[in-house]
C-alpha positions as CSV (number, residue, x, y, z in Angstrom):
1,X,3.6,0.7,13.5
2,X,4.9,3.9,15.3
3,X,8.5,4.8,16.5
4,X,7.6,3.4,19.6
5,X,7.0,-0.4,18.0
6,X,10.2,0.0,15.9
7,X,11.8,0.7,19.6
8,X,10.5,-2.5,20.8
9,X,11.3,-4.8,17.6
10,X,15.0,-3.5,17.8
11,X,15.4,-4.2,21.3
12,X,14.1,-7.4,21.0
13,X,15.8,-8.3,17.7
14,X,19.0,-7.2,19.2
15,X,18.6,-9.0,22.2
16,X,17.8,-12.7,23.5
17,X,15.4,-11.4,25.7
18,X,14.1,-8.2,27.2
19,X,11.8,-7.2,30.4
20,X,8.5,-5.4,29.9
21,X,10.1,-3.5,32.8
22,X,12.9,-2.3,30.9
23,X,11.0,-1.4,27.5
24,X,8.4,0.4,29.9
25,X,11.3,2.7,31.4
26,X,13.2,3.3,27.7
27,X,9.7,4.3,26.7
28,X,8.6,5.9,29.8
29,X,5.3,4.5,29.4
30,X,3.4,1.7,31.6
31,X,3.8,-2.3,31.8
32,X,0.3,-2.1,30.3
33,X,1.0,0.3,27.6
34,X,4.4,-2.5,26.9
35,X,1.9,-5.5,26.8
36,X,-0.7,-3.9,24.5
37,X,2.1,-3.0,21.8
38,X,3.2,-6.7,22.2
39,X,0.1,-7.9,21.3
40,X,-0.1,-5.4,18.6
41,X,2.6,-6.5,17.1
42,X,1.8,-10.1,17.7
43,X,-1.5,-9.5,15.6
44,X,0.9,-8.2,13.0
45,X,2.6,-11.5,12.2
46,X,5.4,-10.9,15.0
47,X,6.6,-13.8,16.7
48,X,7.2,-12.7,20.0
49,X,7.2,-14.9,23.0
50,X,7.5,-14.0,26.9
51,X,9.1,-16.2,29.2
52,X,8.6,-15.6,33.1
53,X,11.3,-13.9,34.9
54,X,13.5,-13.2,31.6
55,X,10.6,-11.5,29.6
56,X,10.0,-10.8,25.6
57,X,11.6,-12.8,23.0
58,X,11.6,-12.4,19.1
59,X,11.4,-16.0,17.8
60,X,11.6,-15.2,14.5
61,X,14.2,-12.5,13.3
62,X,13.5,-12.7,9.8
63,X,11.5,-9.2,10.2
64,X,12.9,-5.8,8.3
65,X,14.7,-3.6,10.2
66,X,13.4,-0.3,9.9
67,X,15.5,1.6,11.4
68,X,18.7,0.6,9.7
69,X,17.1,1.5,6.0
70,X,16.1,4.6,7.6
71,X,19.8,5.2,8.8
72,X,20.9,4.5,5.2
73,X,18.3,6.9,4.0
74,X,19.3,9.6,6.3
75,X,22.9,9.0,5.0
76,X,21.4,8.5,1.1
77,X,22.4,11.2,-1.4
78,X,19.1,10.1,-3.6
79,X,16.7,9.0,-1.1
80,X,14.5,11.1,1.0
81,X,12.3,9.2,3.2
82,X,11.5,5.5,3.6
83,X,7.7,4.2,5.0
84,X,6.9,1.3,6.0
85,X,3.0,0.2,5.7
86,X,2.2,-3.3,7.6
87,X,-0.6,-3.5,5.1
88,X,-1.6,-2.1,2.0
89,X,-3.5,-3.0,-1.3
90,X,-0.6,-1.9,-3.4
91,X,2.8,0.1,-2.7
92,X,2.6,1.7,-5.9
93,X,-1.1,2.5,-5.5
94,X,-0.2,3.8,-2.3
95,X,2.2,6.0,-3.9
96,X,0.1,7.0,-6.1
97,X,-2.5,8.7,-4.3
98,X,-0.3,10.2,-2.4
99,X,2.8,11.6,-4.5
100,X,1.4,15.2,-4.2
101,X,2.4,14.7,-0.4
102,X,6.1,12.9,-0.9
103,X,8.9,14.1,-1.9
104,X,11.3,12.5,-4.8
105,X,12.8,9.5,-3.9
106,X,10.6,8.5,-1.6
107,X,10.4,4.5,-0.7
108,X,7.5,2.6,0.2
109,X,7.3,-0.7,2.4
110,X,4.7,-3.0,3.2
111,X,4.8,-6.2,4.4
112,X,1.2,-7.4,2.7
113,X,-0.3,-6.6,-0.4
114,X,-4.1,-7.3,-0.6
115,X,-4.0,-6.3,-4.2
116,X,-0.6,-6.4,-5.7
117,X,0.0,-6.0,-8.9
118,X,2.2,-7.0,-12.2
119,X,1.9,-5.9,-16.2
120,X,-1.6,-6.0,-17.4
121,X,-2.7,-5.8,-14.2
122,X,-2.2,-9.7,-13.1
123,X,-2.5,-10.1,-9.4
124,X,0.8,-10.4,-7.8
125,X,0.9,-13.3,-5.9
126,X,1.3,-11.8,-2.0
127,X,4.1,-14.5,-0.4
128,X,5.3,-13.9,3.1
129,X,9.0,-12.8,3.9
130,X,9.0,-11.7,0.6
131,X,10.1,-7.8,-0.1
132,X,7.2,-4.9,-1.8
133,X,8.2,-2.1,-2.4
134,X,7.8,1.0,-4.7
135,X,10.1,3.9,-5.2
136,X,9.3,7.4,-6.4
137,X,11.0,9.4,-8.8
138,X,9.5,12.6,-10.1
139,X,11.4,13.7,-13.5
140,X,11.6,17.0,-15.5
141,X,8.8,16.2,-18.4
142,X,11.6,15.8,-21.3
143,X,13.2,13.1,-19.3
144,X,10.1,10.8,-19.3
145,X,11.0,9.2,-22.7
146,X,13.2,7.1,-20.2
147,X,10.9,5.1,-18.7
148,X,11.1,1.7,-20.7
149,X,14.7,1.6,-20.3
150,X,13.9,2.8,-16.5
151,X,12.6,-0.8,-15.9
152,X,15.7,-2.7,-17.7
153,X,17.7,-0.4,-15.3
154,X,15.8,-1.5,-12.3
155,X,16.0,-4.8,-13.3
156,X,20.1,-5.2,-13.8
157,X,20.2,-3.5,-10.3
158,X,18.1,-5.8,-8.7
159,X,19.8,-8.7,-10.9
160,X,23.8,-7.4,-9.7
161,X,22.4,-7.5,-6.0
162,X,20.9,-11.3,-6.1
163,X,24.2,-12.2,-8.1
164,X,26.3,-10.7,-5.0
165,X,24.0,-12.5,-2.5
166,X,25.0,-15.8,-3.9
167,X,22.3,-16.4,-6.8
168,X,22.6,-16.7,-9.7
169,X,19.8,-14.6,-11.7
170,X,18.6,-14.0,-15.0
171,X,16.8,-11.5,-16.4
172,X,13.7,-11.7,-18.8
173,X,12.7,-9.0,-20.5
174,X,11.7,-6.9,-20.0
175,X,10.6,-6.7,-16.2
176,X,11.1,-10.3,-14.5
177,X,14.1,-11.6,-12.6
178,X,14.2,-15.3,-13.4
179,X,16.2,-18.2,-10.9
180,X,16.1,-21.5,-12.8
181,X,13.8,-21.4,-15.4
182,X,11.5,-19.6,-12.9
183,X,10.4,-16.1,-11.8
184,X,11.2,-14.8,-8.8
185,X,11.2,-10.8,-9.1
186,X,8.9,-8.6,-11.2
187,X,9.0,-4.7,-11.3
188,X,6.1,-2.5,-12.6
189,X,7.1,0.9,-13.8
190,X,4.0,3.3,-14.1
191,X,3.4,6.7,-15.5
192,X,1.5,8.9,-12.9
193,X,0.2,11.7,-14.9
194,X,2.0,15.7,-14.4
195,X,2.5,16.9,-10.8
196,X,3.1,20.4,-10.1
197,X,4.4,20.4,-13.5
198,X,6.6,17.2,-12.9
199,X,6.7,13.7,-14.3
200,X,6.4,10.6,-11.8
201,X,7.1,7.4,-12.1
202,X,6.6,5.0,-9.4
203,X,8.7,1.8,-9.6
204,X,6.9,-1.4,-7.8
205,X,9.7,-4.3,-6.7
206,X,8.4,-7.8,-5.6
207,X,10.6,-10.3,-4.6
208,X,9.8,-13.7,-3.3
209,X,12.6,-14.5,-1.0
210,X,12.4,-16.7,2.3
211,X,9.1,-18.3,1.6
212,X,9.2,-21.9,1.7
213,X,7.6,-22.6,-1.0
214,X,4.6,-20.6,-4.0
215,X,0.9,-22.1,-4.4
216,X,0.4,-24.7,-6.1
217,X,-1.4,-23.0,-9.0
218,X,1.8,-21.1,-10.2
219,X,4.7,-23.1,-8.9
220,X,5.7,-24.2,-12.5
221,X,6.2,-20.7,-13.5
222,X,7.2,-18.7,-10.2
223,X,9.7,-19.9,-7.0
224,X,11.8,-18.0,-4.3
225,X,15.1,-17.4,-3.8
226,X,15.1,-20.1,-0.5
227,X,13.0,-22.3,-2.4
228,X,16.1,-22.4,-5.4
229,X,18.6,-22.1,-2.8
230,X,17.7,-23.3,0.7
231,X,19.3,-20.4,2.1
232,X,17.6,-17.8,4.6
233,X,18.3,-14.1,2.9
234,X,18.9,-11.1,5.4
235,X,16.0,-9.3,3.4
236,X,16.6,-5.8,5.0
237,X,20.3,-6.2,3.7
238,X,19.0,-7.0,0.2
239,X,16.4,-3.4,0.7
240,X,19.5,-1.6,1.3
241,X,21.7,-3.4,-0.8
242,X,19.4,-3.0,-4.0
243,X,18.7,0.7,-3.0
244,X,22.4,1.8,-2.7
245,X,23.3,0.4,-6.2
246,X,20.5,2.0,-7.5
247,X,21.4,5.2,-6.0
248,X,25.5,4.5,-7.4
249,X,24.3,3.7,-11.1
250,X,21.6,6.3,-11.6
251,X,23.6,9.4,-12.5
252,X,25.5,6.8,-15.4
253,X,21.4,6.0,-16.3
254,X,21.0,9.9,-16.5
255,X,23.9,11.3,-18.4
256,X,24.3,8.1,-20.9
257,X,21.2,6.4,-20.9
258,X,20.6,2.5,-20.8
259,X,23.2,2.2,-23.7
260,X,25.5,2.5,-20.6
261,X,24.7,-0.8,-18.9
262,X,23.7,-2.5,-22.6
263,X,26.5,-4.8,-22.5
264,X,26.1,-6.1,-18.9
265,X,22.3,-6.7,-19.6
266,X,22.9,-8.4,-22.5
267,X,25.0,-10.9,-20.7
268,X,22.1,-11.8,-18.4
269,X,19.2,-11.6,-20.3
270,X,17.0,-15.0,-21.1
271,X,15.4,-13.4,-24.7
272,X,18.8,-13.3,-26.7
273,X,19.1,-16.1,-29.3
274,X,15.6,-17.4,-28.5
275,X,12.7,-18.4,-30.4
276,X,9.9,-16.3,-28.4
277,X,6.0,-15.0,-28.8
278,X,5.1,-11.2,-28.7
279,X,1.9,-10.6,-28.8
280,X,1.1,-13.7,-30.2
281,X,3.6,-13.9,-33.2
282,X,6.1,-15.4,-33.0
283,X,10.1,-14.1,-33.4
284,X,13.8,-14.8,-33.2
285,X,15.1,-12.3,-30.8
286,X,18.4,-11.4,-32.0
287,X,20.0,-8.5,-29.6
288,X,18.9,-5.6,-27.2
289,X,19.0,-2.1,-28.8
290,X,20.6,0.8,-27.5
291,X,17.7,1.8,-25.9
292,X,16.6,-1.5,-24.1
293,X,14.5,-2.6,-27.3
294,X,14.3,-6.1,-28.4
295,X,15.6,-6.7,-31.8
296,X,13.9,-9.2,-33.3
297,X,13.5,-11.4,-36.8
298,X,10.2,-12.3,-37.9
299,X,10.3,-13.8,-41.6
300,X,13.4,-12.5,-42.6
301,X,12.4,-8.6,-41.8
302,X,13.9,-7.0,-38.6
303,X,11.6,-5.8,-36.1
304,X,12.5,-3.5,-33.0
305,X,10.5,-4.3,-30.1
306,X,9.4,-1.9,-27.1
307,X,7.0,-3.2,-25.2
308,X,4.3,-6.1,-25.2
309,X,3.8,-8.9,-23.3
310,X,6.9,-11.7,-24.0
311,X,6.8,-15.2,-23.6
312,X,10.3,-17.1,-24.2
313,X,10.5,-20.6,-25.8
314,X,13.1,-22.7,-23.8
């Protein structure tokens, strides 16, 4: 999807309807040029009608609004560029292969992942009207000890914004966003190896948000937000809103660490108090450390906990 698409989706989003005679002349290309990006986007999931003598109409507006994340962007003191991929296997993949070519604090869209990803490389579950996306940071070397606590970060973030937007979230550590009893975010820090003598780190968000409903093969353990709340979210306000916070709280997450924000996790998070498995063995997780670790009690000795997979006891 070009500049030219973006054109048509915002006319049409911000419209009832629109004439393939007008979008031809903003464009200054042909009626047949008009109809073949139509059905372009059409193929794309778009639901665009057209009506005789009025023209286009979007049907569906639950679509992400490119150009006003690229208008916060161009506004963002942090962020640098924002891309949005119709398709891709996996944003952070994506990423990936192509930090050498992006700058820092570069965001990556899509609306499908063929081959998304969460810890211990589960398949993410790909949901529609859901939001994928991966963010670029590339660190000084020394600063890389901050990953682990990097995710917790992400995750309070992404935790303030759903509380603001009406939901009320937990978080399990140490990467899930849980919405009664049941996840509905997950973020996937990597490592990405040296750059041009930089360290990157690629953070991958998924959120399920205005699907209806999550196969029936993990619908015990996973759910949306309009699933729990059978409310439609404004998904590119929840991009922005998610970004911008992130962008407000990171220079506290530089200078102080996660020891910062220790307090406020703590207040959200599922583990505290509860019998849970790590690895296999089970514990009594008793507090969050000052660097995001779990402290835990295992047969009277205190353990300190900073990664593995985690799997709480209700």
């Amino acid at each position: 999807m070009d500049e030219k698409d973006i054109f048509i989706l915002r006319k049409l989003y911000e419209n009832e309807y629109v004439s393939g005679e007008e979008l031809a002349s903003s464009l200054n290309i042909s009626r047949m040029a008009i109809n073949k990006r139509i059905k372009s986007l059409k193929a794309l999931g778009y639901k665009i009608e057209s009506l005789k003598k009025k023209g286009y109409e979007l049907s569906d507006k639950d679509i992400i609004r490119v150009w006003e994340i690229k208008d916060y962007i161009q506004s963002s003191n942090l962020f640098k560029e924002f891309i949005y991929l119709d398709e891709v296997d996996s944003t952070n993949t994506y990423v990936k292969q192509n930090q050498q070519h992006l700058e820092s604090a570069t965001v990556v869209y899509t609306e499908r992942q063929t081959q998304g990803r969460g810890r211990l490389s589960r398949r993410w579950v790909d949901l529609e009207k859901g939001i994928k996306m991966s963010i670029l940071l590339k660190l000084l070397l020394l600063d890389l000890e901050k990953i682990v606590p990097l995710t917790l970060f992400t995750g309070l973030v992404i935790n303030r914004v759903l509380r603001k937007h009406g939901v009320q979230s937990f978080i399990k550590w140490s990467n899930d966003i849980y919405l009664n009893g049941k996840k509905v975010c997950g973020i996937l820090s990597e490592l990405s190896g040296e750059v041009e003598g930089l360290g990157s780190v690629i953070i991958g968000i998924g959120i399920n948000v205005n699907a209806e409903s999550v196969p029936e093969n993990i619908k015990d353990i996973a759910t949306t937000l309009k699933a729990e709340t059978s409310k439609n979210f404004d998904r590119t306000r929840l991009i922005i809103d998610i970004l911008n916070e992130f962008e407000r709280e990171l220079p506290n997450f530089d200078k102080y660490g996660f020891s910062y924000f220790r307090d406020e996790y703590k207040s959200f998070c599922l583990n505290l108090g509860k019998e849970i498995l790590i690895n296999g063995e089970r514990m009594l997780c008793r507090d969050i450390g000052e660097n995001g670790e779990l402290v835990c009690e295992k047969d009277g000795e205190i353990i300190k906990i900073s990664s593995g997979e985690v799997t709480i006891r209700f």
